[in-house]
N, CA, C and O atoms as CSV, one atom per row, in Angstrom:
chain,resi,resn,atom,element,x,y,z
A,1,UNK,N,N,0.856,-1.178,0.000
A,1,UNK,CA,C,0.000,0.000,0.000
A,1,UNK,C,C,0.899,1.237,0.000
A,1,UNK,O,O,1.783,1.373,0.846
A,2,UNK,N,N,0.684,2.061,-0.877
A,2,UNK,CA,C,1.602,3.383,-1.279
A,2,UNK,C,C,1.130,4.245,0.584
A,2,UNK,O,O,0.287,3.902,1.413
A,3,UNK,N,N,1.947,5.185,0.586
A,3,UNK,CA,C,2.221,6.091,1.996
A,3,UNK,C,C,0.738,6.818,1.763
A,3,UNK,O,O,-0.147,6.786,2.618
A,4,UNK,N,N,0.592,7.545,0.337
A,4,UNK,CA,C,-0.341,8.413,-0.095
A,4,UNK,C,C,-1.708,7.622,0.781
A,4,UNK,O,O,-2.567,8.204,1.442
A,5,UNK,N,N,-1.595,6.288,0.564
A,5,UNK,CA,C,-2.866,6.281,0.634
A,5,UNK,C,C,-3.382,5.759,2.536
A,5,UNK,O,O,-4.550,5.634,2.904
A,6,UNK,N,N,-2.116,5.543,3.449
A,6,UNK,CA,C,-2.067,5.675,4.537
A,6,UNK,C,C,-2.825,6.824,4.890
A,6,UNK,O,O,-3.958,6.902,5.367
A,7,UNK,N,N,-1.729,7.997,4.467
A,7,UNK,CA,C,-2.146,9.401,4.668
A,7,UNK,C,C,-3.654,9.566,4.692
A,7,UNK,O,O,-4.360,9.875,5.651
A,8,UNK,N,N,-4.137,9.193,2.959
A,8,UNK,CA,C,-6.151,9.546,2.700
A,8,UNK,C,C,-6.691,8.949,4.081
A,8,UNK,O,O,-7.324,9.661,4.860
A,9,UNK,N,N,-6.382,7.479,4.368
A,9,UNK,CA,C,-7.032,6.901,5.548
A,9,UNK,C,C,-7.121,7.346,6.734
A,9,UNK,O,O,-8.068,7.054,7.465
A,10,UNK,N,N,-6.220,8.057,7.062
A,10,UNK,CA,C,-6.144,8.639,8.566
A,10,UNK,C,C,-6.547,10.335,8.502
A,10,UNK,O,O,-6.826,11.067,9.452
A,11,UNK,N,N,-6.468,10.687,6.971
A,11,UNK,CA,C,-7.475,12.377,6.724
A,11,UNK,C,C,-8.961,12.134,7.026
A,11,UNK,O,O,-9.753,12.955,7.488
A,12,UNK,N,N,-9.304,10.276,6.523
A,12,UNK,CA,C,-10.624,10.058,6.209
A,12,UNK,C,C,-11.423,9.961,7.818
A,12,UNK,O,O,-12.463,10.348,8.350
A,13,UNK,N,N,-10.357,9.288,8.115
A,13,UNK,CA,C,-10.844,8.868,9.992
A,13,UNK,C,C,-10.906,9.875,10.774
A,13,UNK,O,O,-11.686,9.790,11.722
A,14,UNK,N,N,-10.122,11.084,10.604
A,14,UNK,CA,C,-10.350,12.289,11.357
A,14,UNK,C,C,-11.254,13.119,10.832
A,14,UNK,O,O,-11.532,14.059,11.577
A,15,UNK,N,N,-11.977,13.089,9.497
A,15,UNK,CA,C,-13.229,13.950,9.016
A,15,UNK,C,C,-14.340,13.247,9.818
A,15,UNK,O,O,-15.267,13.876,10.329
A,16,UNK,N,N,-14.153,11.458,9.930
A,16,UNK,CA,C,-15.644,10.853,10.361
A,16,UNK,C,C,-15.749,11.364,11.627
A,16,UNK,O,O,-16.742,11.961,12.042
A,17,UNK,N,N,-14.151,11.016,12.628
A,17,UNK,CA,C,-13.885,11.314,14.303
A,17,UNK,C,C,-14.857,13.063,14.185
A,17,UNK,O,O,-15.772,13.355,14.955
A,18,UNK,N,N,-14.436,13.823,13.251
A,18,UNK,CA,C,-14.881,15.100,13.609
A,18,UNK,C,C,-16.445,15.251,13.238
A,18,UNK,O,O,-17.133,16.170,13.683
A,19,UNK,N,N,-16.955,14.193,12.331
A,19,UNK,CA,C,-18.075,15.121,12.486
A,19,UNK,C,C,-19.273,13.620,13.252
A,19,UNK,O,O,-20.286,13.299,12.630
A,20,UNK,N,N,-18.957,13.038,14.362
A,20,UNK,CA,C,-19.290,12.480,15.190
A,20,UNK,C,C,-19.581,12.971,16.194
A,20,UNK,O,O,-20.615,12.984,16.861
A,21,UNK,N,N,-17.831,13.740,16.389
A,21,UNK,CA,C,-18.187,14.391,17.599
A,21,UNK,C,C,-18.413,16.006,17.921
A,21,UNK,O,O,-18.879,16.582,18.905
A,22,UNK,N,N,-17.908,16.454,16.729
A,22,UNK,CA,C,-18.447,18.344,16.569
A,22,UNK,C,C,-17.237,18.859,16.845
A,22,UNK,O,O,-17.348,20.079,16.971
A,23,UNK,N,N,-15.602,18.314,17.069
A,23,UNK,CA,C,-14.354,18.859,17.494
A,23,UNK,C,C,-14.129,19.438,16.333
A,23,UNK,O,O,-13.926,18.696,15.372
A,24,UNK,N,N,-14.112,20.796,16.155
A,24,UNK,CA,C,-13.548,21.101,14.877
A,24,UNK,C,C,-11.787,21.406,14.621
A,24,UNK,O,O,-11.191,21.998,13.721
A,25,UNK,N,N,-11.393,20.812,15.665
A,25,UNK,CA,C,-9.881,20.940,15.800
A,25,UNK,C,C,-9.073,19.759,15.444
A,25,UNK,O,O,-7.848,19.662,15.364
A,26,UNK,N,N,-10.532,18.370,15.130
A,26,UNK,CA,C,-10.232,17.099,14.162
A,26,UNK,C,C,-9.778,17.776,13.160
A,26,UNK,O,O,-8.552,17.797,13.049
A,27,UNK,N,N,-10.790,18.698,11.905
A,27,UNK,CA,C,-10.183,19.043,10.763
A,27,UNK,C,C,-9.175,19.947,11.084
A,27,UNK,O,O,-8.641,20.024,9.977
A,28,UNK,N,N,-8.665,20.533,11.654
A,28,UNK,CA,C,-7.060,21.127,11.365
A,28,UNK,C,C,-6.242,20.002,11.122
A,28,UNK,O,O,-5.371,20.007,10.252
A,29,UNK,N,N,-6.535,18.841,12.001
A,29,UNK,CA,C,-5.439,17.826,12.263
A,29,UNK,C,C,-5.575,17.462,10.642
A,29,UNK,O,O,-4.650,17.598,9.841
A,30,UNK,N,N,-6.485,17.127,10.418
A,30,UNK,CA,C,-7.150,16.538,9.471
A,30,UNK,C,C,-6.220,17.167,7.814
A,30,UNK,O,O,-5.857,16.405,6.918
A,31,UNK,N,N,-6.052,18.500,7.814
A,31,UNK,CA,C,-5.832,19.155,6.970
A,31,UNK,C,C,-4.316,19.073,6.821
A,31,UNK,O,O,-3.778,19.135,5.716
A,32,UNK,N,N,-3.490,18.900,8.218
A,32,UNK,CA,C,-1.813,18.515,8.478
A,32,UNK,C,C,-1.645,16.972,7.910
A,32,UNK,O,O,-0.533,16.689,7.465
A,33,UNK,N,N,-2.847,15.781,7.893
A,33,UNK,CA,C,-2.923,14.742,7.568
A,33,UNK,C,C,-2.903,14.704,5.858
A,33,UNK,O,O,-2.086,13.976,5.294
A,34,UNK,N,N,-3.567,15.283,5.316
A,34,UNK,CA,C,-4.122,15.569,4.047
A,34,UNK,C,C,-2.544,16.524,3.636
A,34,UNK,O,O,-2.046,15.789,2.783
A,35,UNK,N,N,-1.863,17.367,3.759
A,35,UNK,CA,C,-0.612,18.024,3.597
A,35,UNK,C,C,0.419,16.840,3.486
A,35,UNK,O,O,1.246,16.893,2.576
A,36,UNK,N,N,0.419,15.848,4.296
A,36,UNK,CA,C,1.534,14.420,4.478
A,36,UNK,C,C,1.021,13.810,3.079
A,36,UNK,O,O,1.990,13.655,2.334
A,37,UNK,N,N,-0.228,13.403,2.463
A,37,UNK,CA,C,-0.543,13.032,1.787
A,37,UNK,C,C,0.154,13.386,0.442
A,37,UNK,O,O,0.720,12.621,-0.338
A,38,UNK,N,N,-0.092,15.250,0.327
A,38,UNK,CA,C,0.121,15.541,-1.049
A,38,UNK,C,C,1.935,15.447,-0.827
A,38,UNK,O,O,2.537,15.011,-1.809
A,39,UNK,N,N,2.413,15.664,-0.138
A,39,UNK,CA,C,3.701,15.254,0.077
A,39,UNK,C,C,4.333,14.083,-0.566
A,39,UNK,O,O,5.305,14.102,-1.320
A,40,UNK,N,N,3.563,12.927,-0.117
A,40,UNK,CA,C,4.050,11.310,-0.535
A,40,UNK,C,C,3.776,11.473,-1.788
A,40,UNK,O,O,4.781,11.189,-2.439
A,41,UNK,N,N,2.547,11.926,-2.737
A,41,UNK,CA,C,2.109,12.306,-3.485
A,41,UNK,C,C,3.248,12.656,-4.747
A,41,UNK,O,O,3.415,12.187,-5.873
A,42,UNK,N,N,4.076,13.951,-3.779
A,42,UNK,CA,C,5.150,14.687,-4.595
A,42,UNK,C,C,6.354,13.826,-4.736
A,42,UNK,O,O,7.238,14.034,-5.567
A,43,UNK,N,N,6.341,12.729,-3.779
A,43,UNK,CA,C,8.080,11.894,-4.050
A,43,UNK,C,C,8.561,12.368,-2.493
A,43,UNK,O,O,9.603,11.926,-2.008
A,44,UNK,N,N,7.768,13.228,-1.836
A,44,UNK,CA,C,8.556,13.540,-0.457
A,44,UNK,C,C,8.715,11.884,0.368
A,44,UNK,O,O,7.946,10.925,0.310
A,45,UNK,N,N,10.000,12.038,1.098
A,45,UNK,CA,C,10.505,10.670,1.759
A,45,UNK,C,C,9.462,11.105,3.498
A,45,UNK,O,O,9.182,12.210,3.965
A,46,UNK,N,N,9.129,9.631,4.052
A,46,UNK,CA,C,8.520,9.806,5.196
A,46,UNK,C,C,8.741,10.605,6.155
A,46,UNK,O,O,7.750,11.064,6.723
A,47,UNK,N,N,10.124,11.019,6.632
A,47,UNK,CA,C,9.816,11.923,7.591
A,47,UNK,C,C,9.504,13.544,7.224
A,47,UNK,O,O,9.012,14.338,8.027
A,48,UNK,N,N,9.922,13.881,5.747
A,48,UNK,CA,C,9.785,15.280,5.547
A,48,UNK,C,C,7.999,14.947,5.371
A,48,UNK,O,O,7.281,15.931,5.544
A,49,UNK,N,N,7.487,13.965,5.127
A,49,UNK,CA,C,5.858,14.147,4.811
A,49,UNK,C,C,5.617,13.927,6.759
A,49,UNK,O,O,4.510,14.317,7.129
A,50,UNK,N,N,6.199,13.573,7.477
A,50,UNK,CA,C,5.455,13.827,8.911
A,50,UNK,C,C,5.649,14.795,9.128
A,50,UNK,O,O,4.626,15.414,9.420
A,51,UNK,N,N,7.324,15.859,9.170
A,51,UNK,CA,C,7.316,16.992,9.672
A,51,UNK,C,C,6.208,17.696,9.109
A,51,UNK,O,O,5.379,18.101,9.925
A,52,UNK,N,N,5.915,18.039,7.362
A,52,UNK,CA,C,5.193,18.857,7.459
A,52,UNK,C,C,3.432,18.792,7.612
A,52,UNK,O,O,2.590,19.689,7.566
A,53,UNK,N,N,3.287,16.967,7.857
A,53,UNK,CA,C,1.989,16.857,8.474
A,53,UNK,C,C,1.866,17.444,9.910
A,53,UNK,O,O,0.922,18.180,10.198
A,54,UNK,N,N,2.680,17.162,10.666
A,54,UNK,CA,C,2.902,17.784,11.944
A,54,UNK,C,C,2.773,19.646,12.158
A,54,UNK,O,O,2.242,20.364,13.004
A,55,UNK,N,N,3.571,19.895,10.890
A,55,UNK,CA,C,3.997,21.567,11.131
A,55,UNK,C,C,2.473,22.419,10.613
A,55,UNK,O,O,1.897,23.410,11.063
A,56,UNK,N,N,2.232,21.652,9.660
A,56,UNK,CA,C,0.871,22.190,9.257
A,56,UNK,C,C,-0.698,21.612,10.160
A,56,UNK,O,O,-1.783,22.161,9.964
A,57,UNK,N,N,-0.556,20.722,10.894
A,57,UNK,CA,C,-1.784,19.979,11.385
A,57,UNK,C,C,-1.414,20.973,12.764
A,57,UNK,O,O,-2.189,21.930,12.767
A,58,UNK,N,N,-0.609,21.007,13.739
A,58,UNK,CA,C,-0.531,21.822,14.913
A,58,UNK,C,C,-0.450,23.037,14.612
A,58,UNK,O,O,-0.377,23.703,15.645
A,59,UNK,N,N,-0.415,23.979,13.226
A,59,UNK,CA,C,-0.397,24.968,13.314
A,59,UNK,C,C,-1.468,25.514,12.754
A,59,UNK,O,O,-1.619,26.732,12.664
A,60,UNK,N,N,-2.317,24.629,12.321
A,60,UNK,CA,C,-3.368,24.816,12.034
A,60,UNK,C,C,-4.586,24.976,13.785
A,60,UNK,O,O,-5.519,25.690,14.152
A,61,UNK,N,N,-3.908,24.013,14.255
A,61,UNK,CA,C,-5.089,24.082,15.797
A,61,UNK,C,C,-4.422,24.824,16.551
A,61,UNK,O,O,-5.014,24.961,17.622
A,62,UNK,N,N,-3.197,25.530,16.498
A,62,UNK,CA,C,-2.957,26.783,17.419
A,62,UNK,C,C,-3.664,28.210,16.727
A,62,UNK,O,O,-4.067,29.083,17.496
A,63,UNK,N,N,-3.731,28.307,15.908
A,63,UNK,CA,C,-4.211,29.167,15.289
A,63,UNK,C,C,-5.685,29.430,15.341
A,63,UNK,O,O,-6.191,30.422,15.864
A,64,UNK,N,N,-6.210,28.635,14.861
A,64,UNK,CA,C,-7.842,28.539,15.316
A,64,UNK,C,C,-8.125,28.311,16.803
A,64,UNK,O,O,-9.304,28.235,17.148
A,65,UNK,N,N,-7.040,28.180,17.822
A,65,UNK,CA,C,-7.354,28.183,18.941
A,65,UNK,C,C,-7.341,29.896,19.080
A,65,UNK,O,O,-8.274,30.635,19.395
A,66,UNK,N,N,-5.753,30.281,18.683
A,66,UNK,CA,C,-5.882,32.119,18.695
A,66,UNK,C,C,-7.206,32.576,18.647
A,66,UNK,O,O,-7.907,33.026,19.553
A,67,UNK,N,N,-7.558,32.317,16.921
A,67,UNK,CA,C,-8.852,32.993,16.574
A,67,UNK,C,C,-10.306,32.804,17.500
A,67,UNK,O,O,-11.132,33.693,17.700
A,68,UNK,N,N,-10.370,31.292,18.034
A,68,UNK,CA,C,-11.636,31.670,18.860
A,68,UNK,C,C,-11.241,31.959,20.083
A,68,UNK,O,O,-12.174,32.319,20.800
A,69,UNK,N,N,-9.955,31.931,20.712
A,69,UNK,CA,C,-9.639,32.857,21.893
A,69,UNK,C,C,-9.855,34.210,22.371
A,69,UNK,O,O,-10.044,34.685,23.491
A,70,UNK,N,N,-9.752,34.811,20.912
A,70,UNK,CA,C,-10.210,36.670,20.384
A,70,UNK,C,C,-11.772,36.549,20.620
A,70,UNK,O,O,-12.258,37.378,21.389
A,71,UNK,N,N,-12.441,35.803,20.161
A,71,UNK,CA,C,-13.465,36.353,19.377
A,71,UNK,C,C,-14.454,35.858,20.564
A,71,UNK,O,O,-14.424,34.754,21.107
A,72,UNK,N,N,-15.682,37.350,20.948
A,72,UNK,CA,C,-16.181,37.447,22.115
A,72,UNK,C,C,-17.229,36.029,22.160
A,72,UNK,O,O,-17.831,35.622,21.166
A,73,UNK,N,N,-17.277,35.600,23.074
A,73,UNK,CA,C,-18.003,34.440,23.598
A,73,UNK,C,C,-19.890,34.530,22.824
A,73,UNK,O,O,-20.364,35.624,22.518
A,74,UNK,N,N,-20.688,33.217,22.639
A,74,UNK,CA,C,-21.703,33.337,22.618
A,74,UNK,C,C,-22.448,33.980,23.885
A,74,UNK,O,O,-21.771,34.130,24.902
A,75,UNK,N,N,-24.014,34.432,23.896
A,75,UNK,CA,C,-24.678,34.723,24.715
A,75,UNK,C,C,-25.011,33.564,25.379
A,75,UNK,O,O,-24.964,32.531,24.711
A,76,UNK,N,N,-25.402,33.474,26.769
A,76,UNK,CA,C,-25.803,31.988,26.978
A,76,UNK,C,C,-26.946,31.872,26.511
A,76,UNK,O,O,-27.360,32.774,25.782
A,77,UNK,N,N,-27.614,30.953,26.742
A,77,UNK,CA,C,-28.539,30.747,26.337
A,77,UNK,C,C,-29.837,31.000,26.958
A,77,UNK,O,O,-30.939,31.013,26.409
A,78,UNK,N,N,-29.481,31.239,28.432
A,78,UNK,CA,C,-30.474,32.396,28.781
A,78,UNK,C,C,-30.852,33.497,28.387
A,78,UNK,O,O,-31.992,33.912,28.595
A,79,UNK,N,N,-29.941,34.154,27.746
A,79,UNK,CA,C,-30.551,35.368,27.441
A,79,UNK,C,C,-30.500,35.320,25.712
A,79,UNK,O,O,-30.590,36.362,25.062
A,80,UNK,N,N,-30.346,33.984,25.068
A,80,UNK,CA,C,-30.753,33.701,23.709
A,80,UNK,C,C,-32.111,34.277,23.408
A,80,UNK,O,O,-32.751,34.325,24.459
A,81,UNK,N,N,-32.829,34.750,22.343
A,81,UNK,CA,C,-34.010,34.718,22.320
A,81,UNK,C,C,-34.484,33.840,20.979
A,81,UNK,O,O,-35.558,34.049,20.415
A,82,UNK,N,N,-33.453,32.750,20.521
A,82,UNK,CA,C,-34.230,31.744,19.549
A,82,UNK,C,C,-34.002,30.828,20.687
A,82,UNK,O,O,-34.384,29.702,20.367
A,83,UNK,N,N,-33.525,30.866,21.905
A,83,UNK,CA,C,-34.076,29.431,22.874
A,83,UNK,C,C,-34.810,29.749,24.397
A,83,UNK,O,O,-35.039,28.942,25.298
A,84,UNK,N,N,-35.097,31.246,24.348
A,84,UNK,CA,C,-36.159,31.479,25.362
A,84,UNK,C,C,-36.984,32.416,24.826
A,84,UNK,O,O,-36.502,33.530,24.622
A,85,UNK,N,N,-38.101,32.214,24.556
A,85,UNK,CA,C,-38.552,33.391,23.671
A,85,UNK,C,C,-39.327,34.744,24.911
A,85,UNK,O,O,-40.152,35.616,24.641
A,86,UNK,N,N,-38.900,34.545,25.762
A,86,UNK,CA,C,-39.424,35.465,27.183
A,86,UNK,C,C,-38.483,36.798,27.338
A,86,UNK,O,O,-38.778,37.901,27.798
A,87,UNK,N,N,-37.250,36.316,26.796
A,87,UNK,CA,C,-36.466,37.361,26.140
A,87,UNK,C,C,-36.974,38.484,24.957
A,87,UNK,O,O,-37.642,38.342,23.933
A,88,UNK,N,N,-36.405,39.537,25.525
A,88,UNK,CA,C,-37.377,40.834,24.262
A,88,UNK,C,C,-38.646,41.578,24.816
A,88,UNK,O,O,-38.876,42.788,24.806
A,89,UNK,N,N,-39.395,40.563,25.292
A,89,UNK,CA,C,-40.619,40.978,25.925
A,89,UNK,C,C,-40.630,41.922,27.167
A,89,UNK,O,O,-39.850,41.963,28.119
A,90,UNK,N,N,-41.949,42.815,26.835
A,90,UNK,CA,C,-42.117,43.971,27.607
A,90,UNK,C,C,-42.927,43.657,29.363
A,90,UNK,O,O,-43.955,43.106,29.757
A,91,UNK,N,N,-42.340,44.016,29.683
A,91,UNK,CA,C,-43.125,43.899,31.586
A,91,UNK,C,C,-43.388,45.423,32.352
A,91,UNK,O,O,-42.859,46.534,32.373
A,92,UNK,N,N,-44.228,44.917,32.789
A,92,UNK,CA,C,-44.875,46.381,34.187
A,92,UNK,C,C,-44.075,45.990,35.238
A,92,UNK,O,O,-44.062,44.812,35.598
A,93,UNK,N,N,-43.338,46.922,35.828
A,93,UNK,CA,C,-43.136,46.942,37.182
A,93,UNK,C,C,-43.538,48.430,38.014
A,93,UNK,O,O,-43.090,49.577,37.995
A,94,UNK,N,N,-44.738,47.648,38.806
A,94,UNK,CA,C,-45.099,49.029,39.378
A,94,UNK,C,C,-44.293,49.291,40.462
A,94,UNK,O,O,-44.641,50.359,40.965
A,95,UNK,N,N,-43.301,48.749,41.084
A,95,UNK,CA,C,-42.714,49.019,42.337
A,95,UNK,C,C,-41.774,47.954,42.616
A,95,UNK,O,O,-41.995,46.790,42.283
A,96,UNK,N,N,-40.357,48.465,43.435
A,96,UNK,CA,C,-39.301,47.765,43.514
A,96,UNK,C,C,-39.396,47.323,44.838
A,96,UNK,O,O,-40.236,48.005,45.425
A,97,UNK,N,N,-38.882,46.456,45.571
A,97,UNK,CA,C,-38.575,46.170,46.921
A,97,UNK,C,C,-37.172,46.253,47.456
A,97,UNK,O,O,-36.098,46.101,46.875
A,98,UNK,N,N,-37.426,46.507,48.594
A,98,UNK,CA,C,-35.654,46.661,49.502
A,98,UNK,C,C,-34.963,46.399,48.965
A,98,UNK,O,O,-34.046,47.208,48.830
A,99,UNK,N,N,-34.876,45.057,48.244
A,99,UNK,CA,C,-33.982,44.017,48.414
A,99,UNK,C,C,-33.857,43.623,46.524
A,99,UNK,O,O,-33.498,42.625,45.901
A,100,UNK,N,N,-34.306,44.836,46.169
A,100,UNK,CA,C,-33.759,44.518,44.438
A,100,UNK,C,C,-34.704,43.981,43.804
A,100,UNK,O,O,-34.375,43.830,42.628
A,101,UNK,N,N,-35.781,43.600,44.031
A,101,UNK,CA,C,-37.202,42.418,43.499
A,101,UNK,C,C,-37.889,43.209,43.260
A,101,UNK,O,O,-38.043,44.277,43.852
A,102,UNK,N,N,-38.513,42.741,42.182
A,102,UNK,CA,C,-40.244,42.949,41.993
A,102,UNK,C,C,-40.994,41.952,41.668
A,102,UNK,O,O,-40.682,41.010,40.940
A,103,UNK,N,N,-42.348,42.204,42.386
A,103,UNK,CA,C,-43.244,40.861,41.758
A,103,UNK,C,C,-44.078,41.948,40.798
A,103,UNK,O,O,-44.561,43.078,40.867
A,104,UNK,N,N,-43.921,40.861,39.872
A,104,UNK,CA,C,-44.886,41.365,38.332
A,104,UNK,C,C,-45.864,40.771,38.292
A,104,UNK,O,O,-46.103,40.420,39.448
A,105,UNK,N,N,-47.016,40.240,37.284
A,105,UNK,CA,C,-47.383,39.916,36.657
A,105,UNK,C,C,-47.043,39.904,35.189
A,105,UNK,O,O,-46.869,40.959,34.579
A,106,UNK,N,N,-46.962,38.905,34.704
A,106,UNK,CA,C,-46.557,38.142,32.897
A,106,UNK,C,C,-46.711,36.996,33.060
A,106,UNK,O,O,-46.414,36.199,33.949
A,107,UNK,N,N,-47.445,36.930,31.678
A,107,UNK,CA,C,-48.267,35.701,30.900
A,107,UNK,C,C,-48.618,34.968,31.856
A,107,UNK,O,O,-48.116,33.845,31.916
A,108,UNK,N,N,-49.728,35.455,33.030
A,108,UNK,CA,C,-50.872,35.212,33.846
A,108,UNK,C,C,-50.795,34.455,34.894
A,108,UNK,O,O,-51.585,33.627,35.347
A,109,UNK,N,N,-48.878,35.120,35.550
A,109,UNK,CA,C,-48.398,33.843,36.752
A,109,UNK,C,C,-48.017,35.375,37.099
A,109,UNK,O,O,-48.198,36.404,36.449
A,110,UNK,N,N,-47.319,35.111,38.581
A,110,UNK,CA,C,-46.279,36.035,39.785
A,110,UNK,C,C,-45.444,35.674,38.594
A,110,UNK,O,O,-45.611,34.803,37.740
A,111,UNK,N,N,-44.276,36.781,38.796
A,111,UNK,CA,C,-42.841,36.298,38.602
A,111,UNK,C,C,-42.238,37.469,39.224
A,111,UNK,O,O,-42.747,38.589,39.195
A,112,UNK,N,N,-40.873,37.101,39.922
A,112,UNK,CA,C,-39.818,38.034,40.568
A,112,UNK,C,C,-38.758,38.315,39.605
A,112,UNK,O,O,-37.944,37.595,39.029
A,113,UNK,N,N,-39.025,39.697,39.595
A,113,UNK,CA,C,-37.961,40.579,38.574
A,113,UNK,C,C,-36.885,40.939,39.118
A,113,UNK,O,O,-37.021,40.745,40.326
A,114,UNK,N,N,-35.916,41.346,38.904
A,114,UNK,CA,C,-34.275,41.429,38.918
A,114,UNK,C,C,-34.180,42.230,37.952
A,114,UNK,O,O,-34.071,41.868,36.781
A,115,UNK,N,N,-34.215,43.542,38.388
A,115,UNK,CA,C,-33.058,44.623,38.225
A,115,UNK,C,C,-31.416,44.663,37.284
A,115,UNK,O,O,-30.492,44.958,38.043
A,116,UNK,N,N,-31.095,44.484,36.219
A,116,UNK,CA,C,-29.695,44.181,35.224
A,116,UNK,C,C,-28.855,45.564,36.651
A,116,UNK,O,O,-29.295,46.651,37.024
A,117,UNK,N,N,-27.823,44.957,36.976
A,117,UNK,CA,C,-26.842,45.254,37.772
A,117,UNK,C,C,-26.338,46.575,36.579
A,117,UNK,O,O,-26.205,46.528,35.356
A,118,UNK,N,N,-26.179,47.528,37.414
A,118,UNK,CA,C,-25.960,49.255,36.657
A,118,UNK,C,C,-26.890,49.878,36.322
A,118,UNK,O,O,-26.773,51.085,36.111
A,119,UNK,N,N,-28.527,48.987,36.123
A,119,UNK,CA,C,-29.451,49.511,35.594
A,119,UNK,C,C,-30.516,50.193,37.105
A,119,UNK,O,O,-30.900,49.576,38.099
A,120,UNK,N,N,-30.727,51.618,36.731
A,120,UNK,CA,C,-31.813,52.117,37.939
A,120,UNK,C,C,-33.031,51.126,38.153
A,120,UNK,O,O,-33.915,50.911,37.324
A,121,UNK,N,N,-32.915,50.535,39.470
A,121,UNK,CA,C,-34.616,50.086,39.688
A,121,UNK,C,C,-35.855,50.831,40.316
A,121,UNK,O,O,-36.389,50.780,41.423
A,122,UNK,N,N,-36.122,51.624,39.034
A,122,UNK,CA,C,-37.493,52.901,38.902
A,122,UNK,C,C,-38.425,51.453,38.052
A,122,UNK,O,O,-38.209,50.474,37.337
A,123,UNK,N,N,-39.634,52.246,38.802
A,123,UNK,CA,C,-40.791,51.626,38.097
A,123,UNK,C,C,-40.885,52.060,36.666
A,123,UNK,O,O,-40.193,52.955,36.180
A,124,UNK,N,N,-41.931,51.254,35.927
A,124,UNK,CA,C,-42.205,51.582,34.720
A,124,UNK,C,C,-42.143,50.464,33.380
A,124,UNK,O,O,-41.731,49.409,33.862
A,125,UNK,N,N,-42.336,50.323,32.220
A,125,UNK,CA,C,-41.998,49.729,31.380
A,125,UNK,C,C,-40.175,49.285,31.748
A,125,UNK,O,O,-39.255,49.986,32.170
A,126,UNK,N,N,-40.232,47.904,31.380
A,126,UNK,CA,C,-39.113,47.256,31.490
A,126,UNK,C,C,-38.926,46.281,30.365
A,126,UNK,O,O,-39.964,45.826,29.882
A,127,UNK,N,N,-37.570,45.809,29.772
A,127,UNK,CA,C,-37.540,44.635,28.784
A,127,UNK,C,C,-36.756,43.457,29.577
A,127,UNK,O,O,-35.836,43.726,30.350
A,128,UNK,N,N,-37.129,42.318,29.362
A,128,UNK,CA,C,-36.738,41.055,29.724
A,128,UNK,C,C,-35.436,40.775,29.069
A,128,UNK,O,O,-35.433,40.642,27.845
A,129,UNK,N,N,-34.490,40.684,29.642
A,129,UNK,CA,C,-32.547,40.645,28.872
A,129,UNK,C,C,-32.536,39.260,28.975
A,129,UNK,O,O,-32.326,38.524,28.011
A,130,UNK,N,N,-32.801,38.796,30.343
A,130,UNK,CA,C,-32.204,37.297,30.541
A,130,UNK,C,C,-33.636,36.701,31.393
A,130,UNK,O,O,-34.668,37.352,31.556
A,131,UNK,N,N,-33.366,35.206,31.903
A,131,UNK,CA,C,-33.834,34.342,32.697
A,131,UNK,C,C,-32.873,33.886,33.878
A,131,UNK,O,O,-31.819,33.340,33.550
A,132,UNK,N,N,-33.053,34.003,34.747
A,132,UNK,CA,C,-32.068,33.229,35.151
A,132,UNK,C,C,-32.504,32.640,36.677
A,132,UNK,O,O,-32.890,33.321,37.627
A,133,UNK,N,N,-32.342,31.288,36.635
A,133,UNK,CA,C,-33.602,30.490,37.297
A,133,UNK,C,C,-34.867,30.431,36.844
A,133,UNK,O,O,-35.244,29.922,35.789
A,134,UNK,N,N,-35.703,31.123,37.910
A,134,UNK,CA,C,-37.260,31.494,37.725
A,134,UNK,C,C,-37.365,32.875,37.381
A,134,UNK,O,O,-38.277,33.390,36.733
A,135,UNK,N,N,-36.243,33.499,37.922
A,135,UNK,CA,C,-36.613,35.251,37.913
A,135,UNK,C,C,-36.071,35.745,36.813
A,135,UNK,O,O,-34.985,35.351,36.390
A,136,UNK,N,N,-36.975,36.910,36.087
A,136,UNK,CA,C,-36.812,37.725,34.717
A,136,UNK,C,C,-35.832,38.909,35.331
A,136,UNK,O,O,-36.161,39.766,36.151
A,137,UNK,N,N,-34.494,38.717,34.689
A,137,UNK,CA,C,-33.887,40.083,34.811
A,137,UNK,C,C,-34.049,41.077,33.521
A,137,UNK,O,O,-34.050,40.920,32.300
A,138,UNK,N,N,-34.192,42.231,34.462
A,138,UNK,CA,C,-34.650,43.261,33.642
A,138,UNK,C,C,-34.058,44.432,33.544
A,138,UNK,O,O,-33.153,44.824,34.281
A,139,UNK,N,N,-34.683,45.197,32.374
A,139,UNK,CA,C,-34.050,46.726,32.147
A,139,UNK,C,C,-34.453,47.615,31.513
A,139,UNK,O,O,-34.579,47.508,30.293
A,140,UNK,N,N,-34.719,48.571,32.084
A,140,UNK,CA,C,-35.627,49.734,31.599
A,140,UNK,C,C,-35.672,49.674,30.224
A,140,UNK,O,O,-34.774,49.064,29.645
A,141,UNK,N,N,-36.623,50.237,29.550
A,141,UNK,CA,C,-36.410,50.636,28.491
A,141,UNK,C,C,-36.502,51.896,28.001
A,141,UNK,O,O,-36.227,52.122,26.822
């Protein structure tokens, strides 16, 4: 069996490994695997096709580690509004308590409101930012 086609087999096993499990840091490897390939491909002798499977497969997952290291985090999913749709929505609060709370009424239950930390707790129209637990944190609008 030619090297080339070692190489396809173990590009092929890290596309299935990756999309099994959702690691998208399989295909970098994947892509340093596939680089060894076109290597053997070219007449390159085995270890120059590992170094540069190696040099290109780890520098491929440091890099995309950089890039999603930068790049600001998702919202959780509490305060998603395609997976809580209570998010967005408008609330009455006629009055705050001591202790940072309000009981509201929305969509025809109690619920205890929470004040977004920096935000004044004055009565009035409020929007729903997050969930978190049972209680709607909120913020003027």
């Amino acid at each position: 069996m030619a090297e080339s086609t070692l190489w396809w087999i173990v590009t092929g096993i890290l596309v299935a490994l990756e999309l099994t499990t959702g690691t998208f840091y399989l295909l970098m490897l994947a892509i340093g695997t596939m680089a060894g390939a076109l290597a053997a491909h070219a007449g390159a002798g085995p270890i120059a096709q590992m170094v540069l499977a190696a040099l290109l497969g780890g520098g491929a997952v440091v890099a995309c580690y950089l890039v999603r290291r930068r790049r600001p985090g998702d919202p959780s999913a509490r305060a998603d509004r395609s997976v809580n749709l209570d998010v967005g929505e408008t609330v009455q609060v006629d009055a705050w308590n001591a202790d940072g709370t309000a009981t509201i009424r929305y969509r025809g239950a109690q619920w205890t409101a929470v004040h977004r930390a920096g935000a004044p707790a004055s009565p009035g129209p409020h929007r729903v930012v997050e969930l978190v637990g049972s209680r709607l944190l909120v913020e003027p609008i």
